[in-house]
N, C-alpha and C positions, 0 to 999 in steps of 0.2 A: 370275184376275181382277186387273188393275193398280189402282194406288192411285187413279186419277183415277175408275174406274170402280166402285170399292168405295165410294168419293164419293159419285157420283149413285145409286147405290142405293141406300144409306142415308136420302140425304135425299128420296127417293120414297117412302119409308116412314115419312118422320120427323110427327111428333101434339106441338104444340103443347101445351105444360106446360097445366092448369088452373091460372088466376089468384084465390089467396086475400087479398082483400084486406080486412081489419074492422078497419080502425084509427077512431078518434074522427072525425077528420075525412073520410073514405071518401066516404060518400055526398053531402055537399056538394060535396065535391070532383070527383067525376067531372064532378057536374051541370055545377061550373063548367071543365071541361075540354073538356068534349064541345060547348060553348057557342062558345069560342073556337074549338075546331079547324073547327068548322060555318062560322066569319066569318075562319078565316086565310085571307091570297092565295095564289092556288094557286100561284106562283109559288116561294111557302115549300114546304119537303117535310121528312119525319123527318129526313134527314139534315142539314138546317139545324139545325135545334131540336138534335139531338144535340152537336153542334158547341157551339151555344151552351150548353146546359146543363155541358160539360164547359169551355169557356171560364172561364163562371161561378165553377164550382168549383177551377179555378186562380186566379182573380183574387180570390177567397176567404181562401186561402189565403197568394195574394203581400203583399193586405192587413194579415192579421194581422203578417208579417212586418213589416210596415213601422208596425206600432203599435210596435215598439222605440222607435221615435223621436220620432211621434206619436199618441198614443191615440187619437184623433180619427180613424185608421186604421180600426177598430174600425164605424165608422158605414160605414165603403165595404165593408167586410166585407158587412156586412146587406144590402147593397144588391145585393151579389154573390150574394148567400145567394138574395135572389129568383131574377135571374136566371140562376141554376141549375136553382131548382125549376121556370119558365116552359119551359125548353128541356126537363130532363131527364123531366117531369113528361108534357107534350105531346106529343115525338115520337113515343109507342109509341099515344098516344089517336090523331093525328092520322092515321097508317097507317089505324086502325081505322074511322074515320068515313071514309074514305077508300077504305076495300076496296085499301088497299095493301101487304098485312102480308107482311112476311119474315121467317117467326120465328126462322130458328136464325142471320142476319145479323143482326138487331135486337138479339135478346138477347146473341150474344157482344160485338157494337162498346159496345150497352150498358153492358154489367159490366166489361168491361175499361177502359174509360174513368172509370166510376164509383171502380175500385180505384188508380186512376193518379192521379184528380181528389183522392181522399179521403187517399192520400198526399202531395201538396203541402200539403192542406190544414193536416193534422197536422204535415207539416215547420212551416207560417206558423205554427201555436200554439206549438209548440216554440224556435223564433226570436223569439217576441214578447217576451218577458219574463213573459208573462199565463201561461204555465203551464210548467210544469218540464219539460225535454225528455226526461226520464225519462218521466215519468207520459204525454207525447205518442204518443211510443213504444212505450208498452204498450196505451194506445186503438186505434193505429191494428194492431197485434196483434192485440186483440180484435175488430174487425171484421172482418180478414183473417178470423180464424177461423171468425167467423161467417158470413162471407158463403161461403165453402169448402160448411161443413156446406148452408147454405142451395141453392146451388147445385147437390153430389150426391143433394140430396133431391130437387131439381127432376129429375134424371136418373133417378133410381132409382124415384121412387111418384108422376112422371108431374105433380107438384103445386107451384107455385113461389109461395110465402108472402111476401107483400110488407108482412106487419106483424106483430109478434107483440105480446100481449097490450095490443090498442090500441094502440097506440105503429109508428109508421111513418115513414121517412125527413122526410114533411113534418113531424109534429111535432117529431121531433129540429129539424129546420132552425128552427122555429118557436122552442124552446126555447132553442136556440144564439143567434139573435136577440136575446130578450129579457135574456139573458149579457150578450148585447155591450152593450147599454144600462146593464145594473147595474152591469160593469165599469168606468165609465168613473168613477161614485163611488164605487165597494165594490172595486177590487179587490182587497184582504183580507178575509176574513172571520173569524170565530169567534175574536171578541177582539185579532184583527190578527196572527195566527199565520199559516192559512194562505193561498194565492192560491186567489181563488174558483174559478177557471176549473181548477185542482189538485183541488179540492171534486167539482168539476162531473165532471172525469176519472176518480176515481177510482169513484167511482157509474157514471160512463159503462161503465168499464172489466168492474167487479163484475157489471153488470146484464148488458152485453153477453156476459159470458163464462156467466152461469147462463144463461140463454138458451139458449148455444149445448147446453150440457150438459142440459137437460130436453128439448131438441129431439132429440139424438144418443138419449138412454133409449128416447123416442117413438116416433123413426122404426126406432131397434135393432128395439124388441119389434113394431113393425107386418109387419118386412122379415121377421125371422124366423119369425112365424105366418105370411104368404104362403109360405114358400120353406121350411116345414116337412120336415125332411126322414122320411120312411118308418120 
């Protein structure tokens, strides 16, 4: 069998992950996604909204950079910050209200866009002055890692987690937002020692990485009871 044809086999077989999503926001949030993709022009399709959401998240990114020199940068960040969540947030609802779904195209243009997008982003904090390019750098580590484990779990137990313990990509972007506003008159905190958004990293960083390590225990001891061996 050649590789083109060990291809199409595969994906004749292939079973879309089940999607767990219980973040805070979840249920409002669908309502108001499934709302829009019902009144988008059909002229729009996933791959549009993908585009934009990954745009978004570079021009996110370029923004912070350019709070080096103006903080007021900061504000087009946010703005960006939606327009991410709009694209990236939409295209997999829009397929869906749609009866258009191509799961293993969707999810891989997906994530690889999302790890490309979330890298500039971390480069523009890193550049801005608002957070030490150390601590940047180890954020955007920490999500690598996570989204790693995230993804072989999606492979392996067939289940792909889009929030864990309430907390999900929009409240990050939500959270990161209201950053950007405290930033603009607090960007020291705790007595004027450290940079908030340094504050914010390294919580980011801690939280991200226990995560990753109570999910890896999880899914260890679930794979090993299925695949017990004799």
């Amino acid at each position: 069998m050649d590789t083109y044809e060990a291809v199409m086999q595969s994906g004749s077989h292939f079973k879309d992950a089940r999607r767990k999503q219980e973040s805070l926001l979840a249920s409002g949030e669908k309502r108001a996604l499934v709302w829009i993709a019902q009144r988008m022009p059909r002229w729009i399709n996933s791959d549009h909204l993908t585009i934009i959401g990954s745009l978004g998240m570079v021009l996110t990114g370029v923004s912070y950079a350019l709070a080096r020199w103006n903080k007021y940068a900061v504000l087009l960040a946010t703005l960006f910050l939606f327009v991410n969540w709009f694209g990236d947030s939409l295209d997999g609802t829009l397929a869906r209200v749609r009866s258009r779904l191509r799961p293993r195209y969707g999810f891989y243009v997906d994530h690889v866009t999302d790890s490309l997008g979330t890298a500039v982003l971390f480069g523009g904090l890193g550049f801005s002055g608002l957070m030490s390019p150390t601590i940047a750098v180890a954020l955007l580590i920490a999500f690598l890692l996570l989204s790693i484990e995230v993804y072989l779990a999606t492979y392996t137990l067939g289940s792909f987690r889009l929030s864990h313990f309430k907390w999900s990509p929009t409240e990050l972007r939500i959270l990161l937002a209201i950053g950007n506003v405290v930033v603009l008159f607090h960007p020291v905190v705790l007595g004027n020692r450290y940079l908030l958004f340094d504050v914010g990293g390294v919580v980011g960083t801690l939280g991200m990485l226990l995560i990753m390590l109570i999910s890896f225990v999880r899914n260890t001891r679930t794979l090993y009871r299925e695949e017990r061996l004799p």
